[in-house]
The first five atom37 places (N, CA, C, CB, O) and aatype in JSON, in Angstrom:
{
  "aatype": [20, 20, 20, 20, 20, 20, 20, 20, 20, 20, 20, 20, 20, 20, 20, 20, 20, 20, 20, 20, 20, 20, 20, 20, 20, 20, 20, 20, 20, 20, 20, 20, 20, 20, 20, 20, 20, 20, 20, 20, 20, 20, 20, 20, 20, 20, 20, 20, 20, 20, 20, 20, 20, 20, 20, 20, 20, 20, 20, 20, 20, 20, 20, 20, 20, 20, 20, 20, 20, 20, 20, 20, 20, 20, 20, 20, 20, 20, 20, 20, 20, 20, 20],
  "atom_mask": [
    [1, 1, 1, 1, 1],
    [1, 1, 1, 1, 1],
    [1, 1, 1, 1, 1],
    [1, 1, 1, 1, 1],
    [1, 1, 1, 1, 1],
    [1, 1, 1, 1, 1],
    [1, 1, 1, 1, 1],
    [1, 1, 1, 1, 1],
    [1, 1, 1, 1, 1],
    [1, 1, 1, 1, 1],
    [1, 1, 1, 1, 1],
    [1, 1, 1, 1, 1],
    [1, 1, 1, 1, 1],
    [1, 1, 1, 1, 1],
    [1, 1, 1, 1, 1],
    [1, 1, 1, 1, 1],
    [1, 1, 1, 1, 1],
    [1, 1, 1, 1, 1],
    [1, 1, 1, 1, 1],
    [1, 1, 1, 1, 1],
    [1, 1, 1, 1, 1],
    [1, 1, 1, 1, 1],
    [1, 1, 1, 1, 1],
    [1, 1, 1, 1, 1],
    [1, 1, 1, 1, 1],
    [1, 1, 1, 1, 1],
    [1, 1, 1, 1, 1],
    [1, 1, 1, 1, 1],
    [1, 1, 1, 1, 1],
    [1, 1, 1, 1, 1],
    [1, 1, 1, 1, 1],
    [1, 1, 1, 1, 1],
    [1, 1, 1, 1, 1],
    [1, 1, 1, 1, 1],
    [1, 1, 1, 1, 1],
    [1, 1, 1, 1, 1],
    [1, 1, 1, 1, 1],
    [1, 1, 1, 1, 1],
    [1, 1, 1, 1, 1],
    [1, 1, 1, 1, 1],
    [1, 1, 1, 1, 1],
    [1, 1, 1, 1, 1],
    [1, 1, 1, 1, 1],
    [1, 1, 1, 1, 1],
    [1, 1, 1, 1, 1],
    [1, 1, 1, 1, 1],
    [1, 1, 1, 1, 1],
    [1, 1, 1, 1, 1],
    [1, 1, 1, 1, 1],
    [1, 1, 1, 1, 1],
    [1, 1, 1, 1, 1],
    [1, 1, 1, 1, 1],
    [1, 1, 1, 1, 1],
    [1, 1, 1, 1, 1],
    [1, 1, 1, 1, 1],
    [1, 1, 1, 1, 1],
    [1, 1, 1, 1, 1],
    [1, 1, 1, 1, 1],
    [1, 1, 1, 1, 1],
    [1, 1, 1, 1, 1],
    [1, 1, 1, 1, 1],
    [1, 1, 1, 1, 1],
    [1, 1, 1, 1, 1],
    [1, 1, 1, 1, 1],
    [1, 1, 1, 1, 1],
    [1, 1, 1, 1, 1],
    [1, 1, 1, 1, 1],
    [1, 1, 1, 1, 1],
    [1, 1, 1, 1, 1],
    [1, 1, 1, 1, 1],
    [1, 1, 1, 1, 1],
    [1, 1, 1, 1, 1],
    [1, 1, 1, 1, 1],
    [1, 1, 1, 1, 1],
    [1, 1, 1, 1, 1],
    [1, 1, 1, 1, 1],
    [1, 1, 1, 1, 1],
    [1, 1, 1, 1, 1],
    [1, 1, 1, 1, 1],
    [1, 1, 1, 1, 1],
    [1, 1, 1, 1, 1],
    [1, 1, 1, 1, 1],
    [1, 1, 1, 1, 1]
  ],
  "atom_positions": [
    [[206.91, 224.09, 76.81], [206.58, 225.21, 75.96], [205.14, 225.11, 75.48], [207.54, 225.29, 74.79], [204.51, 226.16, 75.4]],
    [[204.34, 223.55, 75.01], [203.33, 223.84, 74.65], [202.57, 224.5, 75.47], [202.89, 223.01, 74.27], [202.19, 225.61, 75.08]],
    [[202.09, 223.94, 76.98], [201.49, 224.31, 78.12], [201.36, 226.14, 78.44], [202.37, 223.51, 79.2], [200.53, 226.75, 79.12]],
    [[202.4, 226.6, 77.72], [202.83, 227.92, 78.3], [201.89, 229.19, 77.56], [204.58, 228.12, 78.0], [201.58, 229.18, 76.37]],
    [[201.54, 230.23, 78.52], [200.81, 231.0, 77.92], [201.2, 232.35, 77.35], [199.97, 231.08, 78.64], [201.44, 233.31, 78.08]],
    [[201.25, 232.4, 76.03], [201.9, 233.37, 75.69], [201.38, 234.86, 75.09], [202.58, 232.79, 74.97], [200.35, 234.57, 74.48]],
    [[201.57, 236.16, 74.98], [200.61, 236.85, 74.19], [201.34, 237.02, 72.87], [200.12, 238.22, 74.85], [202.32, 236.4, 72.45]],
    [[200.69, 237.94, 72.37], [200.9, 237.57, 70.34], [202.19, 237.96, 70.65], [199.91, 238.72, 68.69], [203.05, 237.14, 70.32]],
    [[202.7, 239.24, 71.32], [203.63, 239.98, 71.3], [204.92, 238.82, 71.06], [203.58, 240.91, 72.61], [205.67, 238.56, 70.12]],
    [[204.71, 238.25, 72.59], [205.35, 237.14, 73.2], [205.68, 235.84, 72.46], [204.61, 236.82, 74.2], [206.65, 235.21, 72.88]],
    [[204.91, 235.31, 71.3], [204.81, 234.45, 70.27], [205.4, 234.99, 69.24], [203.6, 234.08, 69.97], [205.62, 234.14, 68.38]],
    [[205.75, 236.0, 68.97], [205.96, 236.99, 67.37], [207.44, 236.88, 67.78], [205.15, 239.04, 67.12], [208.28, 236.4, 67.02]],
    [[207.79, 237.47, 69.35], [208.91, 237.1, 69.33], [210.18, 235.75, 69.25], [208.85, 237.58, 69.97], [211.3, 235.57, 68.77]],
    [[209.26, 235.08, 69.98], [209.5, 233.62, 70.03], [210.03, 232.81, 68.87], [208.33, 233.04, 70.36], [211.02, 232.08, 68.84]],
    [[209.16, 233.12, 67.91], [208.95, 232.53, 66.65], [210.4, 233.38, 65.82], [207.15, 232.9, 66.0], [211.31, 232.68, 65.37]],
    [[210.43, 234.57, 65.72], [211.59, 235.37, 65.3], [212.98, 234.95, 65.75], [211.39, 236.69, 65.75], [213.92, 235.06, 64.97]],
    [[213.18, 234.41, 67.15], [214.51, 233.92, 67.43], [214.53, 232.46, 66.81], [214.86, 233.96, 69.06], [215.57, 232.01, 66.35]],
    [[213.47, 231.79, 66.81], [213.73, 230.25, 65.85], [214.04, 230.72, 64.47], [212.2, 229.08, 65.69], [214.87, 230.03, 63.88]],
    [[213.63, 231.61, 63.9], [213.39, 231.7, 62.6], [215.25, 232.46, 62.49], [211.69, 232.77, 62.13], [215.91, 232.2, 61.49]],
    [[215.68, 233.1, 63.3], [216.98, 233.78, 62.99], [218.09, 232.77, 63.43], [217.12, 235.24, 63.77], [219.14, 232.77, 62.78]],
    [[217.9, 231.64, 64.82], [218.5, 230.6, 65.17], [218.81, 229.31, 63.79], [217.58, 230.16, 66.39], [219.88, 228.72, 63.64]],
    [[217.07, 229.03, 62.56], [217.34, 228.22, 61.88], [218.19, 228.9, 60.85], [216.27, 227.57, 61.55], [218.95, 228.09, 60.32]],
    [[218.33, 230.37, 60.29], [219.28, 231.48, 59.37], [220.04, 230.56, 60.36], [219.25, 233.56, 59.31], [219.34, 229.56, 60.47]],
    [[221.0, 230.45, 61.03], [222.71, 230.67, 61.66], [222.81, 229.11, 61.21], [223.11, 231.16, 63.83], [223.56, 228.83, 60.27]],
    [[222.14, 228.21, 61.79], [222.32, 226.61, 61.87], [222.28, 226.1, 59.87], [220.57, 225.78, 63.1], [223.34, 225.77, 59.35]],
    [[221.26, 226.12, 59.22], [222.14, 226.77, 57.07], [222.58, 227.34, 56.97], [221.73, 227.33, 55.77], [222.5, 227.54, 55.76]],
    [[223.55, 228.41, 57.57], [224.77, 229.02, 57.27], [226.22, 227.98, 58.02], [224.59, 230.71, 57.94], [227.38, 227.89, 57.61]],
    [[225.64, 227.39, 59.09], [227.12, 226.15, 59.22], [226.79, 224.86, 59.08], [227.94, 226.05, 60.71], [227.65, 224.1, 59.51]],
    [[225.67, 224.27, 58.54], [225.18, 222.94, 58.67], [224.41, 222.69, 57.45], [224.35, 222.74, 59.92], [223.62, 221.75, 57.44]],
    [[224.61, 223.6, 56.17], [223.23, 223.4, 55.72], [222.73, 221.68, 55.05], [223.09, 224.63, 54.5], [221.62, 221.18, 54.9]],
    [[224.18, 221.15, 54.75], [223.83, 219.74, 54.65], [222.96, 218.92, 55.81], [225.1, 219.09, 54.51], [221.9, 218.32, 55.63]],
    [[223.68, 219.07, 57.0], [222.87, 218.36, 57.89], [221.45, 219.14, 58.27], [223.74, 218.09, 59.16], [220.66, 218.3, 58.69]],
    [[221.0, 220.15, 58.25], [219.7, 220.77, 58.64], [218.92, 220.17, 57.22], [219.76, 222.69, 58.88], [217.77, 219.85, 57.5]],
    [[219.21, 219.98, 56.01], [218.28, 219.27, 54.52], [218.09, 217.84, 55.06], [219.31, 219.18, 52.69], [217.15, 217.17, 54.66]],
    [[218.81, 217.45, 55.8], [219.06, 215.77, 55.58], [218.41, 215.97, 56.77], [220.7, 214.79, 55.42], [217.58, 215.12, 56.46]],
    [[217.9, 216.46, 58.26], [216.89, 216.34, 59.39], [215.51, 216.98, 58.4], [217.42, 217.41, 61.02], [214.44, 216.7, 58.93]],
    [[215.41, 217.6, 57.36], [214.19, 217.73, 56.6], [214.02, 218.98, 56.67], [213.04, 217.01, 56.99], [212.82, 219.24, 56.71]],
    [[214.9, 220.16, 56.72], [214.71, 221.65, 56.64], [214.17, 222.24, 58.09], [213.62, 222.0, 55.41], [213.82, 221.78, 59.18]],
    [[214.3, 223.38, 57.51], [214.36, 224.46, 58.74], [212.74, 223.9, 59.49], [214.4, 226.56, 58.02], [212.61, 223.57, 60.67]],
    [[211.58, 223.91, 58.39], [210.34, 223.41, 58.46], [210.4, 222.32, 59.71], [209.91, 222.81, 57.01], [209.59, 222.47, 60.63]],
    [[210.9, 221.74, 59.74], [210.88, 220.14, 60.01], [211.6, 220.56, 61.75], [212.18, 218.87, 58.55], [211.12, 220.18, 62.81]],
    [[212.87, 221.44, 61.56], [213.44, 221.4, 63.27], [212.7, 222.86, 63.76], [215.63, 221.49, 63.5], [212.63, 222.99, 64.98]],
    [[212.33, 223.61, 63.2], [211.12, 224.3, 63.83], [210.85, 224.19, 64.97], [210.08, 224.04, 63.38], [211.36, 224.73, 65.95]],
    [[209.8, 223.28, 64.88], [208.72, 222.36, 66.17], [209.57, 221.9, 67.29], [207.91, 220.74, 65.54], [209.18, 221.88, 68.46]],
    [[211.11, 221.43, 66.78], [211.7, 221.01, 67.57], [212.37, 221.52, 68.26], [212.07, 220.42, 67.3], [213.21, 220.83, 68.84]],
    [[212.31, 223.67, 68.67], [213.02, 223.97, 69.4], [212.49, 224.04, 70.66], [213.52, 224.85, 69.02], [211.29, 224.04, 70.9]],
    [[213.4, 224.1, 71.48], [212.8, 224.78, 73.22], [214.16, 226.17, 73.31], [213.09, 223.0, 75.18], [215.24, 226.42, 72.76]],
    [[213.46, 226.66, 74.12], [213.6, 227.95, 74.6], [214.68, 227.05, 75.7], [212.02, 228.96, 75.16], [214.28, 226.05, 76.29]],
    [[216.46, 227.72, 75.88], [217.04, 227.94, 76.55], [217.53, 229.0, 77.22], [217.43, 227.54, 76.27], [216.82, 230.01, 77.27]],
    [[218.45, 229.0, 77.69], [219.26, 230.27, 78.64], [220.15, 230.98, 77.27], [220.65, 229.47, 80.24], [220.62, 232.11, 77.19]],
    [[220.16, 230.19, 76.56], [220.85, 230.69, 75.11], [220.09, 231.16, 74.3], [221.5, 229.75, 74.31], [220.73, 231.91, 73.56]],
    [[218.75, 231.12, 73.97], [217.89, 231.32, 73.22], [217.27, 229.64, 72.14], [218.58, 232.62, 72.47], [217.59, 228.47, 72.38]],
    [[216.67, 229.96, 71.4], [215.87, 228.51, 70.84], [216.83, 227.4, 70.33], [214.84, 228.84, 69.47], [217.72, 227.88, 69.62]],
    [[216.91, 226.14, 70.49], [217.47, 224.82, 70.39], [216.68, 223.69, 70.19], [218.14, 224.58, 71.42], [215.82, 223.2, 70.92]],
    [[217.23, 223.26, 68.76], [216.28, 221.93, 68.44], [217.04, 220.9, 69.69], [216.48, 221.18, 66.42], [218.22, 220.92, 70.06]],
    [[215.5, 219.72, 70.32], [216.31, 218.83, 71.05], [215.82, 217.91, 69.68], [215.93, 218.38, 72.9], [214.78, 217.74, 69.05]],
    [[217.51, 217.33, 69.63], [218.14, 216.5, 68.82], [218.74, 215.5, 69.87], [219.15, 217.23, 67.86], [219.03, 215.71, 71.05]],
    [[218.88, 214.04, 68.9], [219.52, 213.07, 69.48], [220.8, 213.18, 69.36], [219.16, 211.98, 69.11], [221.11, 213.98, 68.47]],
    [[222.21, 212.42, 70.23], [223.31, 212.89, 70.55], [224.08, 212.66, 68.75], [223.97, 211.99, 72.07], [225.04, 213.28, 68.31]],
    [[223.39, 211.73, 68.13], [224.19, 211.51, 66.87], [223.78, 212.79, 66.08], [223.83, 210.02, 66.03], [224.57, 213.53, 65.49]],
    [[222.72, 212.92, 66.13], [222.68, 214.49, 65.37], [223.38, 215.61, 65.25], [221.9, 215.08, 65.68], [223.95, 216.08, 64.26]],
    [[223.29, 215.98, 66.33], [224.31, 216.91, 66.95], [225.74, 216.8, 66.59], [224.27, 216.77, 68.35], [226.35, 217.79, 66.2]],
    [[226.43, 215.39, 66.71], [227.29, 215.16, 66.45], [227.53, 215.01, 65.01], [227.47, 214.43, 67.12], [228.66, 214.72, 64.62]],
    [[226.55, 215.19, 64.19], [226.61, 214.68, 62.43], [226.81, 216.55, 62.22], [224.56, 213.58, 61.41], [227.76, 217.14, 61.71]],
    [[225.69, 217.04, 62.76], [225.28, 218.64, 62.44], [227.24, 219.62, 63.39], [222.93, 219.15, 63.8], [227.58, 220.71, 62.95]],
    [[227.87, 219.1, 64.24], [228.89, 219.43, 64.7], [229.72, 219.47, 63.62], [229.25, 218.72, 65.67], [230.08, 220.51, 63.07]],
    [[230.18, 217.84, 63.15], [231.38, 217.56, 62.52], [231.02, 218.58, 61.09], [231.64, 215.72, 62.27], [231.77, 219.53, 60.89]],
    [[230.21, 218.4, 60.43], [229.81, 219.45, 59.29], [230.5, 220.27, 59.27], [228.67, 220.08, 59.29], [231.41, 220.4, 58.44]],
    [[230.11, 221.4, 60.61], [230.42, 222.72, 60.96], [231.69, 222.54, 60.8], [230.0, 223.28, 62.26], [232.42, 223.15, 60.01]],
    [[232.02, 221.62, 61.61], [233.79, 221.92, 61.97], [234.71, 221.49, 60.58], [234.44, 220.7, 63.52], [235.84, 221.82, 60.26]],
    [[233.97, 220.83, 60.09], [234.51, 220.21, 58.53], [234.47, 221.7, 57.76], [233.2, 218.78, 57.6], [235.53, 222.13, 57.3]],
    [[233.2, 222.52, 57.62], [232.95, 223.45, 56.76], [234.43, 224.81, 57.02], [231.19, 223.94, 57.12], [235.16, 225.43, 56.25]],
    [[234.25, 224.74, 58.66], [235.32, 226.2, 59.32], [236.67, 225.75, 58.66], [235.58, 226.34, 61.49], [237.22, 226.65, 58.04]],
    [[237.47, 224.28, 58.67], [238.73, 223.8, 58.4], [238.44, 224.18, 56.77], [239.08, 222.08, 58.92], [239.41, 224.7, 56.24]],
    [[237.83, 224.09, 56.32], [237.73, 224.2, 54.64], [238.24, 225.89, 54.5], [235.75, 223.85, 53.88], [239.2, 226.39, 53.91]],
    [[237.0, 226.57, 55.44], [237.17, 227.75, 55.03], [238.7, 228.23, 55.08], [236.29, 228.53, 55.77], [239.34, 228.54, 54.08]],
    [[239.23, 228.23, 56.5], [240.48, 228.38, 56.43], [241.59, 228.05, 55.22], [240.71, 227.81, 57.38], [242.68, 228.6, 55.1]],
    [[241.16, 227.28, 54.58], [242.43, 226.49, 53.7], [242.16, 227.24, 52.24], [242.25, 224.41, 53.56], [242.76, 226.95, 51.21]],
    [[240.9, 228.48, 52.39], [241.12, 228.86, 50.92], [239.24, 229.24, 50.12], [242.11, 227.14, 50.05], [238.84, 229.96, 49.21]],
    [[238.51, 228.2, 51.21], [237.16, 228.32, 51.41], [236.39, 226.75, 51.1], [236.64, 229.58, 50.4], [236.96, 225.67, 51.0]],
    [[235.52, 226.92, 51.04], [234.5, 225.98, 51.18], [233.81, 225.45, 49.82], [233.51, 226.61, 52.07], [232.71, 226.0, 49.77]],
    [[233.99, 224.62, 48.69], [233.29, 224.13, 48.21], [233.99, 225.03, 46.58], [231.79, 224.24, 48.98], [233.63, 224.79, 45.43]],
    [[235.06, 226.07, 47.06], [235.76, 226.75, 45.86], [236.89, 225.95, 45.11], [236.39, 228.04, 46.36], [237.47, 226.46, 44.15]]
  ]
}
């Protein structure tokens, strides 16, 4: 991605799917996205997939930022989250 040449258009957009990708990832992770150092911090760290932008994270991450999620969805079900 650094290498790649982009126009503003092309960057404005770019930047808009990280910025709406890091919105979704503090709405199911927001503990684990504070504790990798904020949205700020995994920013830098996305690449452009077939899915759209993805921090590359190490496999424990993922797996810390997973269990969260899946911890947060079982909560919700039972009545909600943190109520």
């Amino acid at each position: 991605m650094a290498n790649e040449k982009l126009t503003v258009a092309e960057a404005l957009h770019r930047a808009e799917m990280i910025d709406r990708t890091l919105d979704a990832w503090e709405v199911t992770a927001p503990e684990g996205v504070a504790a990798l150092g904020g949205r700020d911090a995994l920013s830098p760290l996305c690449e452009m997939t077939c899915i759209g932008p993805v921090p590359r994270l190490p496999q424990a991450e993922w797996e810390r930022l997973s269990n969260e999620y899946e911890d947060r969805r079982w909560w919700s079900g039972k009545g909600g989250y943190g109520s």
